[in-house]
C-alpha positions, 0 to 999 in steps of 0.5 A: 966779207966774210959769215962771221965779219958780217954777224959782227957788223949785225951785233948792233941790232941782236944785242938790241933785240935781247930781250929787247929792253935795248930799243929803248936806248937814247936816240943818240943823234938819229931822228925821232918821231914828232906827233902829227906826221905828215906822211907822204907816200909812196915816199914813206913806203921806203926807208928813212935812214935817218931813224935807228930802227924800222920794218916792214912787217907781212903776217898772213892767215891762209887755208888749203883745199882741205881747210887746213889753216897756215901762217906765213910771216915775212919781214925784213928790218932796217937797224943803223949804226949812224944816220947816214947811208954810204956806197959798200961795206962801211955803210952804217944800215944794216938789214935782217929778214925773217919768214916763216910758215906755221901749219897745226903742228909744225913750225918752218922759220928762216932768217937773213943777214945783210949789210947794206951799201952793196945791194944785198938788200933794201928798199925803193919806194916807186916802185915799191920793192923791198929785198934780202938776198932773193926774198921780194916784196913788190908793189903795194896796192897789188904785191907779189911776196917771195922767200924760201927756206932750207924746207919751205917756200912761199910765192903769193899774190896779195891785193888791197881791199881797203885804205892804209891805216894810221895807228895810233894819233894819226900815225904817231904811236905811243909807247910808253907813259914817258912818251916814246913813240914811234910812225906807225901804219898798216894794210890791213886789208889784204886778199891773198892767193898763192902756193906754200912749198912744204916738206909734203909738197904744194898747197895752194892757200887763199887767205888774207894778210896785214902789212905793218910799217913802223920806224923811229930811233927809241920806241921803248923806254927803258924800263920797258922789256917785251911787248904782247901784240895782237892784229886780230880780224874779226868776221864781221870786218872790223880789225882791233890792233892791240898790244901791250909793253911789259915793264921792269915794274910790274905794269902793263902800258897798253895801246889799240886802234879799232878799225872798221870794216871801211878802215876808219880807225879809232885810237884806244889810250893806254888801259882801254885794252886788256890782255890776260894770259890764261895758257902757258906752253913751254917752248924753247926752255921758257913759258910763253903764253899762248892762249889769251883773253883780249878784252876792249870794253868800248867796243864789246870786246871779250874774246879768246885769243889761241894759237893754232901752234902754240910751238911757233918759235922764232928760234933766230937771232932775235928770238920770239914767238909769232904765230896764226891765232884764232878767235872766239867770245864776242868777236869770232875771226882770225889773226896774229900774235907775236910776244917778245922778250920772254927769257 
């Protein structure tokens, strides 16, 4: 199959990522997420294809030798025509991998297209693997990471200090007043060490890293057009995840977990979290904010949340900004930001 055949099959998941209004299409026959999930693992490490829509989402905050911060992003998503899975190129899952490195002042990002069925990529479970083409994530507990680009690379090392983390009501994240939802759990407590290769040459990093693991058939409604999400960790070891989905309206709907330091997680209902644009930077022809003020009241937060690259476009196939932020105000600390769905 050739380029352009294989970017028809994968129309389904950009068309659905424009502004990503689509993700809130009607299941259409897939599954969909219930409150009070069972998970069971390693199993719920793998796919589920009978949900339209899952990723397994690795974001890292990492610095060199001379202090200088980095951002590294790997991702790969698993969208489904159908919910079935079948041997060769008639198989209805269909898989895209993104990764990038974000220094202060530039930002390196390439992306992947597979069909699945001919083991150009997916995901085994026990033990856990999960591929596109030669990019790898291995293991959980203790990982290895691996992508390259036409002008960078990433090999590290990544190692569990905490518990996974259900987000949301005991891993059944709501999205929207109407009550879609999605499963919904991190690692969020990663140690990281391992080399960027860079136009300049190696740089060896340490850092730290959060994995996010999300699947379901219709996350959003449709009124709703992007998303603001933030996982922030502060110095003190305590976590907040928070985001909040833009609506055709006006409105804001909202969702946090806290999380301490020992990884016990707090729900935060919608209109507990708020997050303010303070400063816009034109990239890629839009206004996109890139300095924020987060505030969560119960828990004595106000900070200010910035980009280290306010540049840091994901100028793929489905475009959005993702980045390595810090934080300043009551909480000091590090951490991601991505926004979709600015046009």
């Amino acid at each position: 199959m050739n380029v352009k055949i294989l970017i028809l099959c994968l129309l389904p998941m950009t068309a659905m990522a424009q502004g990503f209004a689509g993700l809130g299409r009607d299941a259409q026959g897939f599954a969909v997420p219930q409150p009070d999930p069972q998970f069971s693992f390693p199993a719920d490490h793998g796919a589920h294809p009978d949900y339209r829509i899952e990723w397994w989402y690795l974001t890292a905050n990492m610095t060199g030798p001379d202090g200088t911060p980095y951002g590294l992003q790997w991702t790969l998503f698993r969208s489904a025509m159908a919910p079935e899975t079948r041997d060769g190129w008639d198989d209805p899952q269909l898989w895209m991998g993104h990764a990038a490195v974000t220094t202060p002042d530039a930002h390196f990002v390439t992306e992947r297209l597979a069909r699945g069925g001919i083991g150009q990529a997916g995901v085994i479970a026990d033990p856990f693997t999960a591929w596109i083409d030669d990019w790898q994530m291995t293991g959980i507990d203790d990982a290895r990471l691996t992508a390259s680009g036409p002008n960078f690379a990433y090999d590290v090392d990544l190692t569990a200090t905490g518990p996974l983390v259900r987000q949301g009501d005991n891993g059944y994240s709501v999205k929207s007043a109407a009550g879609q939802a999605s499963y919904y759990y991190s690692q969020p407590f990663y140690e990281l060490t391992g080399t960027l290769t860079l136009p300049t040459g190696d740089v060896p990093i340490t850092g730290t890293a959060w994995l996010d693991r999300e699947w379901s058939s219709q996350p959003l409604a449709d009124t709703q057009t992007g998303w603001d999400w933030f996982s922030l960790s502060f110095d003190t070891g305590d976590k907040l995840m928070g985001f909040q989905l833009r609506q055709t309206d006006g409105e804001d709907f909202t969702y946090a977990t806290w999380i301490t330091a020992d990884g016990t997680p707090t729900p935060f209902q919608d209109g507990a979290l708020r997050a303010i644009p303070l400063d816009n930077t034109e990239v890629a022809g839009r206004s996109v904010p890139t300095t924020w003020r987060v505030t969560l009241p119960d828990r004595g937060v106000d900070v200010t949340v910035t980009a280290i690259n306010p540049l840091a476009w994901m100028d793929t196939s489905v475009p959005y900004w993702e980045g390595p932020v810090t934080v300043s105000g009551s909480h000091t600390g590090q951490g991601y930001l991505e926004m979709t769905g600015y046009e």
